[in-house]
N, C-alpha and C positions, 0 to 999 in steps of 0.2 A: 524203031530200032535203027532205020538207015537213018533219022534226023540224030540220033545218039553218036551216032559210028561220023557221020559228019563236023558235029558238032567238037569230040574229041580229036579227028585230023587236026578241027582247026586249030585246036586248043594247044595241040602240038607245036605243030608250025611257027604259032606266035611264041612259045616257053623259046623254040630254038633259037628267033630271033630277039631275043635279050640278050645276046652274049653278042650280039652285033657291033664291031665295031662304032658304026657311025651311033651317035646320041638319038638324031631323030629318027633315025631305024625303032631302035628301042623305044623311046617313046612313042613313037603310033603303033606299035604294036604294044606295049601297054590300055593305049586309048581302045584299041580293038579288043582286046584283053574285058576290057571294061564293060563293053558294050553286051557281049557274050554272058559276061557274069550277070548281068541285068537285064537277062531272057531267061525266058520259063525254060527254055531248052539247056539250062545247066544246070538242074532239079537234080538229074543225075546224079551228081556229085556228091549228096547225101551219102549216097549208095557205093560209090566205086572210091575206096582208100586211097590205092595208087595216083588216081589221077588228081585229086584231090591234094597227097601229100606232093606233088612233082610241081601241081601250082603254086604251092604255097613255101616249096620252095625257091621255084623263080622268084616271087615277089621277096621274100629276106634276100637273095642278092643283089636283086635293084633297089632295094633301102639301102645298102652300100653302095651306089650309084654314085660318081664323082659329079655329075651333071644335077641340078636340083629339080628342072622340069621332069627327070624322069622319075624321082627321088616321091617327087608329090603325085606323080601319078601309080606311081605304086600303093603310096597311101591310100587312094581312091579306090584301087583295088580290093583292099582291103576288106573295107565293110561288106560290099554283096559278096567275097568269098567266104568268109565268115559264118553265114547265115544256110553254106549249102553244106560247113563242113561237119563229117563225122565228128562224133565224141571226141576218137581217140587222135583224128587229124587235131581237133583244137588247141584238144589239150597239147600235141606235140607243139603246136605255133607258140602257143604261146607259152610255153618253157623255153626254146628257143629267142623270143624276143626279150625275156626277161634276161638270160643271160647275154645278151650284146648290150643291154644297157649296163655290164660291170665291164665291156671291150674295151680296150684303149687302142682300138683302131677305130671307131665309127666316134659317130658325135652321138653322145647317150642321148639328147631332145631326139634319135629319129626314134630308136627304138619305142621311147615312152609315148613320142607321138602315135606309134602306129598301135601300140598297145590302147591308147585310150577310143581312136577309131573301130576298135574290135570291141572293148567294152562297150560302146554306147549302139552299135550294131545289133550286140546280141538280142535274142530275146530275156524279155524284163518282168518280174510279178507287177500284176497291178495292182492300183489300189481297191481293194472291197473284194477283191477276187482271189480263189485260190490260186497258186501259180502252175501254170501250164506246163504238162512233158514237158516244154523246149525251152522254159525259162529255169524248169531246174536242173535240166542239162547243162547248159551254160552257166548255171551258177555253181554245178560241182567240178568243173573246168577251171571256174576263177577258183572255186575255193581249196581245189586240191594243189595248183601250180601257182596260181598269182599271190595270192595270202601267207604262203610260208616265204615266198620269195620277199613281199613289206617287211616281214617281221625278222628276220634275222639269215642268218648265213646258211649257204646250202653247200650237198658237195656237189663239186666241180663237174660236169660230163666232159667236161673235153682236157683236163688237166691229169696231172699222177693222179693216184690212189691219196685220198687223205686230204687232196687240197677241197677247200671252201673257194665261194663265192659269197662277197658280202649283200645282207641284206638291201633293198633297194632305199629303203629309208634311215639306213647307218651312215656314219660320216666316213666321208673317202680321205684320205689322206691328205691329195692333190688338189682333189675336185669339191673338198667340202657337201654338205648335202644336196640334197638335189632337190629343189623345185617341180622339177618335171615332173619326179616321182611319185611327190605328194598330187601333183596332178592328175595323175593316173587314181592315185587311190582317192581323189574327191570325187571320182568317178564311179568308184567301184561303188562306192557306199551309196551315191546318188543311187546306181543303178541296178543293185543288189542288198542295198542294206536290211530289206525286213527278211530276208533268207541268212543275214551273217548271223552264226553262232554266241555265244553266249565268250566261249574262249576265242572266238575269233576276234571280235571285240573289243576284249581285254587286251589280247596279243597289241592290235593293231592301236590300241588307245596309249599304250605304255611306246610305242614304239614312237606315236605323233609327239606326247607330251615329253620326252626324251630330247626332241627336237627344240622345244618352244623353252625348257630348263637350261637350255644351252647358249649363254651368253655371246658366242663367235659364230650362231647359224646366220647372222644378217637380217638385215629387213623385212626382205622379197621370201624366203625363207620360211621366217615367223609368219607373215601373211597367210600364207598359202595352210603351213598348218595350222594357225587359229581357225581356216576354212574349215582345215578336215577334222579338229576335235568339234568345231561345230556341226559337221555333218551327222559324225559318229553318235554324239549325244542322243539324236533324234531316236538314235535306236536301243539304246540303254534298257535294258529294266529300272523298276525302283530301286534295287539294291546299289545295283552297278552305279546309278546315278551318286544313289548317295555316298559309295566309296570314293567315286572320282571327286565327290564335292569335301569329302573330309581330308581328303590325300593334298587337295588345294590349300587347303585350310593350314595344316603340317607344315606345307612347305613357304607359306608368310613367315610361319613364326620361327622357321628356322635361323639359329643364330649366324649362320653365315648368307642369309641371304642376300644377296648384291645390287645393284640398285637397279639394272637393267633385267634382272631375274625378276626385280618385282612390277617394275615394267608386264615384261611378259604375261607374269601371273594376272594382273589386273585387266589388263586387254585379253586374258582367257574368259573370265570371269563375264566381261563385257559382251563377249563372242556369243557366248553359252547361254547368257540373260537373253542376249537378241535371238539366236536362232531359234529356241525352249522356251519361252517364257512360260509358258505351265507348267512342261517337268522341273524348270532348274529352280521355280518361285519358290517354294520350300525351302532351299538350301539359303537362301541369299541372305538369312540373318544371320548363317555362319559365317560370312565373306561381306560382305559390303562393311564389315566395323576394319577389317584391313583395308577397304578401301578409303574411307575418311581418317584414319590412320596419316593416311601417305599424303591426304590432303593437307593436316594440319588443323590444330581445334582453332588456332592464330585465323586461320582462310576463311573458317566457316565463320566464325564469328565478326567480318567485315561486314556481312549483311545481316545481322540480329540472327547470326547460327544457319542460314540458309540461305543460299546465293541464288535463290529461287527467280529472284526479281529477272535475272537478266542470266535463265538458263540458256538461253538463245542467243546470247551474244548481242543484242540487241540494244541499241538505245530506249532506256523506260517510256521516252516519248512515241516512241513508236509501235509498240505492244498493239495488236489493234487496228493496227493503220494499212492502209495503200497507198504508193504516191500513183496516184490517177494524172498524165498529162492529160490537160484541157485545154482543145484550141483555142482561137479569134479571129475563125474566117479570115480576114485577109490581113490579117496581122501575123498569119503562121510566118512567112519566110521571116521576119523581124526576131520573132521566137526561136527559130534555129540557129540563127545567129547568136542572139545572144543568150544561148541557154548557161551560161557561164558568167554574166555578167546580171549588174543591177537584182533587184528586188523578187527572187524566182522562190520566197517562200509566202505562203497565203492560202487561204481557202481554194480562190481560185487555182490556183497551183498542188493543192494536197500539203499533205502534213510531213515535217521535216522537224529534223534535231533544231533546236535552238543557236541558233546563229550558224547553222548550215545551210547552204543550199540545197534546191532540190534538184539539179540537176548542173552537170559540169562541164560536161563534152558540147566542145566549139566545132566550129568549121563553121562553112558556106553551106546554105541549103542546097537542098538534092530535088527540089520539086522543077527545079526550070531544065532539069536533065531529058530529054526527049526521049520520050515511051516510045520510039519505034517499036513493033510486033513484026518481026523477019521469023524463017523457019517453019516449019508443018506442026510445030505442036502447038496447042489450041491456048489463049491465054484465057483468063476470065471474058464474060461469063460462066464459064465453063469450067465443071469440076475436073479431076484427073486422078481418077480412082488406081488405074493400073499401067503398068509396064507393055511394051507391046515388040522389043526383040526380044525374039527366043534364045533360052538358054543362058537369061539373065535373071537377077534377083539381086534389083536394090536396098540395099541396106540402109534406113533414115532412125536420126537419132537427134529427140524434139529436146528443147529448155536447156543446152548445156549454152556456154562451155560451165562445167564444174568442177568439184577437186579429182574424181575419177575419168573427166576427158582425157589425161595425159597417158593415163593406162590404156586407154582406149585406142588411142596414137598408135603406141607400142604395140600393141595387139596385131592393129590395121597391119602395119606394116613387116610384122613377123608371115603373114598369112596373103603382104603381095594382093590387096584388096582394098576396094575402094567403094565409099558410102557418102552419103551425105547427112550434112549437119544442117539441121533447121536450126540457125540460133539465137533467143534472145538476147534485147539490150541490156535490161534489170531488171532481174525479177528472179524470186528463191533467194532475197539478202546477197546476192552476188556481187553488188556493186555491179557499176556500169562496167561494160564491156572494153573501152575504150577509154579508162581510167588509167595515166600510168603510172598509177600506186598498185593495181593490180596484174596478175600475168595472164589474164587472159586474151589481151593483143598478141603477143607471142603465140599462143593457143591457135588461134584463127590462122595466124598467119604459116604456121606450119600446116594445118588443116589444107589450107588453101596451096603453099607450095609441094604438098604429097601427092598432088592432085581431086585429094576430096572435091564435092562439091560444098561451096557454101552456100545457106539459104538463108531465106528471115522466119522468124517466129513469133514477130513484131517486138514494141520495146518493153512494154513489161505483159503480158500475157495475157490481154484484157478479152472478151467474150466480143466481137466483133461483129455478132450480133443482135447484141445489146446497148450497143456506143450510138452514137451522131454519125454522121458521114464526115465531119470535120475531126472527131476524135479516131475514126478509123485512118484518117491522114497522117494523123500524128501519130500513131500507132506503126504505122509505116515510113514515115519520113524518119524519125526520130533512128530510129534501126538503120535506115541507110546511111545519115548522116556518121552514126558511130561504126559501121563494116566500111564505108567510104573512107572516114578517117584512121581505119587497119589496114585496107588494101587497095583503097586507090580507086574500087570498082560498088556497083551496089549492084546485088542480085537480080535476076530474074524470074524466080520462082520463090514460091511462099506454100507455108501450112498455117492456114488460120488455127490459134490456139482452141483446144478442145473440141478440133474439125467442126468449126461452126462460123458458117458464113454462108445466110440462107438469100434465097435469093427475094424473099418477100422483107428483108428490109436493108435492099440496096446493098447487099455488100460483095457480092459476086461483081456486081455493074462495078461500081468502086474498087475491085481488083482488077481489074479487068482496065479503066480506065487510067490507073498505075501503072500497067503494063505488066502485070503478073502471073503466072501460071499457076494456079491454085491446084496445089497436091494436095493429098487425101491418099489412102492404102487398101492395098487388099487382105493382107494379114496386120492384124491386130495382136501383139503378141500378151497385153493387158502386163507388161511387166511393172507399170506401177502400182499394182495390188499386190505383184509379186515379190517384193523385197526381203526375201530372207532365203538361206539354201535350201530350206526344205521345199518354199513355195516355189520356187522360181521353175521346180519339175512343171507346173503349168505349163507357163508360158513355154519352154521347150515344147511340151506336148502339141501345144495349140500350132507352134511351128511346123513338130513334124508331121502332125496331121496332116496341114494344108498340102503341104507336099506331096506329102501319100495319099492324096485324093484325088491329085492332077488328070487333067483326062488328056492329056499329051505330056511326053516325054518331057519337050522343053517348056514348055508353059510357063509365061515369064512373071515373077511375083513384087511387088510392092509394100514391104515389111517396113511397121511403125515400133520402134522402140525408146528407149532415153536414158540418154549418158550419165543424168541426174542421181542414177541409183547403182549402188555396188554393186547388187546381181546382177544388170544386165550387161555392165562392164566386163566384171570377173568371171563369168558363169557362162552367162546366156550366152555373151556375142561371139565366144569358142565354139558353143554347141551347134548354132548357127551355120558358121563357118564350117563347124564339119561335114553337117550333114549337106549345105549347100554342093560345096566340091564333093562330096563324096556320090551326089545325085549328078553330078557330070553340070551344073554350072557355076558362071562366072560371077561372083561382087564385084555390083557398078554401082558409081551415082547414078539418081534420076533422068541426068538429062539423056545420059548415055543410054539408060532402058528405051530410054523412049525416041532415039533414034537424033536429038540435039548437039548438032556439033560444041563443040567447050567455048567457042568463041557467042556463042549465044544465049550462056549462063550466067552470063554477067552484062552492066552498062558502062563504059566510062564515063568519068565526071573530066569531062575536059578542061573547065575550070579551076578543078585540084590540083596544088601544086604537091608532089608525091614526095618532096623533100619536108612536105609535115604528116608522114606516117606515123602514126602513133604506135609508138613501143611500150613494153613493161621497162621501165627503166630500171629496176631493182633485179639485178643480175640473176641471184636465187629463183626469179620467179619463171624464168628462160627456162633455165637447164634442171630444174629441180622437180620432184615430186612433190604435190598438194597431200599434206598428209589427213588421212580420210579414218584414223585411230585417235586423236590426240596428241601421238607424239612426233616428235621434230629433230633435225640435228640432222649431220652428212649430206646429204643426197632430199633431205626431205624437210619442206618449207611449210610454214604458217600461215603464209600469204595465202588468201583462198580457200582455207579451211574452215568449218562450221565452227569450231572449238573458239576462234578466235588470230589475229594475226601474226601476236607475239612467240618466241618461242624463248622461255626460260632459262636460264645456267644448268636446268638438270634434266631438259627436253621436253618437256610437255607446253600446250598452246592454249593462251587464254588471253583476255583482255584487258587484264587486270595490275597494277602494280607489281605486281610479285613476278608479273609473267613481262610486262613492258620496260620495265627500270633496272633495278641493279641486279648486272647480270647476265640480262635480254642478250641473246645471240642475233648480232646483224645480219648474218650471212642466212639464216632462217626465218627473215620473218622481220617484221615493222619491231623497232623499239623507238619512244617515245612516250612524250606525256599526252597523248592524243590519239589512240588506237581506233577508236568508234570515227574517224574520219578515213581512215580507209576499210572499215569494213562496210560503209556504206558508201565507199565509192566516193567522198569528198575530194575536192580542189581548188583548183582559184585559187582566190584569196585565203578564204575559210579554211581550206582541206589542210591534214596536217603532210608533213613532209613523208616521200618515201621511206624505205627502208637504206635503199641506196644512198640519199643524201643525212640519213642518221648514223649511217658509218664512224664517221672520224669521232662523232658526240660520243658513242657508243666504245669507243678506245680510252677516253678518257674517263670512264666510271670503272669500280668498285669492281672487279670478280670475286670480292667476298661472299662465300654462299650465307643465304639466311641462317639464323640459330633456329636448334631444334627447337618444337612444338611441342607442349606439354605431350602429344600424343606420342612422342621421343622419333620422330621421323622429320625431316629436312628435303624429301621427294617431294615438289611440286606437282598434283597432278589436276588435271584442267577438272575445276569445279563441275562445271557441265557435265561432266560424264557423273560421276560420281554422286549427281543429283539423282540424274535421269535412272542410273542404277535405284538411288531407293526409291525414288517416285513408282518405278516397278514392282517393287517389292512392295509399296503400299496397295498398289492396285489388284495385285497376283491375292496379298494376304487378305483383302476384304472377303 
């Protein structure tokens, strides 16, 4: 009783001083706030309403904080009060935060942020288990206040008599829809979905697809809800499924349908296939014949009816292939040099396009650079499994950059956090890193001025325990050469790809000899098995386990993930972050966990003259989004996309004539007669020209759009997708 009566003084004390004038008043006593909530000795709170609702009202006025540190430590509050509070406290919070996201005094992202930290707080049904008292408490919490609130208007508590509040998922006048909101609700359904209702479902399905039918919601938008009808699916009945698949179906053949409507429709279709592919296989012979519709009978029959050959964007000669470098002992610095010039396709060299090169990135070799080893942290031979300051957990993300890094960017920097990138040269069809027909110099080079860490992951991802000791060289030169020729510097620390590099065939010694720090992790988060929304609940899981196993407080963590894949972009690396800060630590790079000052993450190449930094010269590829749907146009480029380079007169990206020629948008993406020379990274002599120097060509052609297609559609839509669509549906119907 007297730790209770203690316990609640303090709790006092600290509410009082929130209204402190000074900022860092209020923020440490938030911090202490924090600390409290995350002691068995505020169990209490279950039990005592008042004190309960009196915290949680201090925390809604410091989410209207003018200061942002205090702003985020409210947030953090959040989750462990969450977890002590009564029914009817929750339910009041959060009717409460749903209504300040219609406030036009706050900025609606805090509310929705804070709402999504209380939804992934809560308790959850598991899978194979029935759901617990306290997961269906909190799911009649969400379902009675947050679920009417998605779906349309409520009335007002703090207005006259009569007046509404619009739903969180309707379009604001001012503000257009809202992103954040859908991001609340890809939560709810992640984390409540097999307790939503039958009409909740429904509500919540007409409310998303409302969004996605709406030509003016934007991009970022559409994104977000193709997320959440794909979420929602997952929970469907047969019936429902099949409504929703016929209701799609309706609305192709509707006579006014517009050409970004069909857009939409198709990239639903695509959503639904990927996240379902067992519930949605059934429907898909209703819908894939509007898909090759929009294609055109004219597209498919370039390749004898099926663009099969070259679903992958790929040169035919290459189906099959790796380009393996191979050294020549003491011929390598010659090699480095002239990996751009002379005779670099053969056997000995690996297999390349016909009259392509295999490799294009110059400079000066990086091997006469001196491996000094300064600082306490160990290099090879020696592994480096974990972190070792407390109250840290690095963030590492293997094989990009890819068309989802840029998101990832964005993300980092919304959230004031810092990771490192292991990244490879070429490898996943990327083209070379340091190509500047492609934008991933730009990529690194912002990576590296946010203060990320950059790392290697050598140049094409080869088993480095399986190589030569001369092929492990060039596995590592090759990668400094093109980070050297981005920024000037080549790393200090490495992940051998596929964490393998044993010490029984020399490759540890040989890192080590390099001058390398060979990382390795302690959470494994397995997101590349996990790539769809339903899966990726794993890989969260595996996160928040480790966490909640900790046998100390701050116990510092060393997490493997990759930028490669949409969930862990979109999905995972949020859920991460919240659960991180909301456990009371900070996202750092590696070197920083482990105690490395930043001057010891990198080598200089003193012989580098830094006036030949390699840029993306093709402007779109700077400032633009890598579009990761198929489609292109505004804000979102071709360049670096799997679909292909080009971006077409009517937005969609492929390799093809129809998508490179008349028409082709400059400002989106490579047009020419030579596309396959930068999707594999060409140059020289060989490579064809940028996008940037196709400009003025590109002014002088046709805006004529193509004639329709006996299938009476003139929408180009990138064949690839449209394959891959029925290749599914062949494989679902066997």
């Amino acid at each position: 009783m007297a730790d209770r009566q203690a316990v609640q003084h303090n709790l006092n004390s600290l509410l009082s001083k929130l209204g402190d004038p000074d900022p860092d008043m209020r923020y440490m006593s938030l911090n202490d706030l924090l600390g409290i909530l995350n002691s068995p000795h505020s169990t209490y709170l279950a039990h005592d309403q008042g004190s309960s609702s009196r915290l949680a009202e201090g925390l809604l006025k410091a989410l209207d904080d003018q200061h942002g540190d205090v702003q985020n430590q409210a947030l953090k509050c959040l989750g462990p009060l969450v977890v002590r509070l009564p029914f009817e406290s929750l339910a009041s919070l959060l009717e409460k935060l749903t209504n300040l996201t219609a406030s036009q005094t706050i900025d609606a992202s805090v509310p929705n942020t804070a709402l999504r930290y209380i939804v992934t707080a809560l308790p959850r049904p598991q899978a194979g288990q029935a759901p617990s008292q306290e997961a269906t408490m909190a799911y009649s919490a969400v379902s009675r206040v947050l679920i009417p609130r998605f779906t349309g208007p409520t009335p007002s508590p703090t207005s006259r008599r009569g007046s509404i509040v619009k739903g969180m998922l309707e379009k604001d006048s001012s503000k257009g829809f809202s992103s954040d909101a859908l991001d609340v609700l890809i939560q709810v359904v992640t984390c409540f979905g097999p307790l939503l209702k039958e009409a909740e479902l429904n509500a919540l399905q007409n409310s998303v697809m409302s969004i996605i039918d709406n030509d003016t919601a934007g991009t970022v938008v559409t994104k977000r809800a193709l997320a959440a009808i794909s979420a929602l699916v997952l929970h469907f009945s047969d019936t429902q499924l099949s409504l929703f698949a016929s209701s799609l179906a309706q609305k192709f053949k509707s006579p006014h349908l517009t050409t970004v409507h069909r857009r939409h429709l198709i990239a639903t279709v695509g959503s639904v296939a990927k996240s379902a592919p067992a519930k949605f296989g059934p429907h898909l012979p209703s819908l894939v014949p509007f898909v090759f519709s929009a294609v055109g009978e004219n597209k498919l029959a370039q390749n004898g009816g099926f663009p099969s050959r070259n679903i992958f964007n790929l040169h035919p000669d290459d189906q099959g292939t790796r380009i393996v470098p191979v050294s020549h002992g003491s011929a390598l610095a010659q090699e480095l040099v002239e990996r751009n010039v002379g005779a670099r396709c053969g056997l000995e060299f690996g297999k390349c396009p016909q009259d392509k090169c295999c490799s294009t990135a110059g400079g000066p070799p990086t091997d006469q650079i001196p491996r000094t080893m300064s600082g306490g942290v160990p290099y090879g031979p020696r592994f480096i499994r974990s972190c070792t300051l407390p109250g840290t957990i690095a963030l590492t993300f293997d094989d990009g950059p890819k068309e989802y890094t840029q998101d990832l960017l964005d993300l980092l920097d919304k959230y004031e956090a810092k990771v490192t990138f292991f990244v490879t040269g070429n490898n996943n069809a990327k083209g070379q890193i340091d190509s500047p027909g492609m934008p991933w110099a730009s990529l690194i080079q912002r990576m590296y001025r946010s203060g990320h860490q950059v790392a290697s992951h050598t140049w094409s991802h080869q088993d480095l325990s399986k190589v030569s000791e001369s092929q492990r060289r060039v596995q590592l030169l090759w990668n400094e050469v093109a980070l050297r020729n981005i920024l000037g510097t080549i790393p200090t620390y490495m992940r051998p790809p596929y964490s393998s590099c044993t010490e029984e065939s020399g490759c540890l010694k040989d890192m080590g000899a390099l001058g390398y720090h060979v990382i390795l992790y302690d959470i494994d988060t397995e997101d590349y098995s996990h790539d769809s929304p339903e899966a990726i609940q794993s890989s969260k899981d595996i996160f928040d386990r480790s966490l909640d196993s900790r046998d100390s407080f701050d116990r510092p963590w060393l997490v493997i993930a990759h930028d490669v894949h949409e969930q862990t972009v979109h999905n995972l690396t949020e859920h991460m972050l919240n659960k991180l800060m909301t456990e009371g630590y900070r996202a750092v790079t590696v070197g920083e966990c482990l105690g490395d000052p930043p001057e010891l993450w990198y080598r200089k190449d003193d012989n580098f003259d830094e006036r030949s930094l390699r840029k993306s010269k093709s402007k779109n590829s700077v400032t633009k989004t890598i579009s990761v749907d198929g489609m292109c146009g505004g804000n979102v480029t071709c360049l670096g996309s799997r679909f292909g380079p080009c971006c077409s007169d009517t937005g969609f990206c492929g390799n093809m004539s129809t998508f490179c020629g008349v028409g082709c948008r400059t400002d989106n993406g490579y047009c020419g007669d030579n596309p396959g020379s930068v999707m594999h990274g060409g140059g020289g002599d060989h490579g064809g020209a940028s996008s940037g120097s196709n400009k003025d060509k590109g002014k002088t052609k046709s805006t004529k759009k193509p004639a329709k297609s006996e299938a009476g559609s003139f929408l180009q839509f990138s064949p690839s997708v449209a394959v891959l669509l029925l290749l599914s549906l062949v494989v679902l119907m066997e």
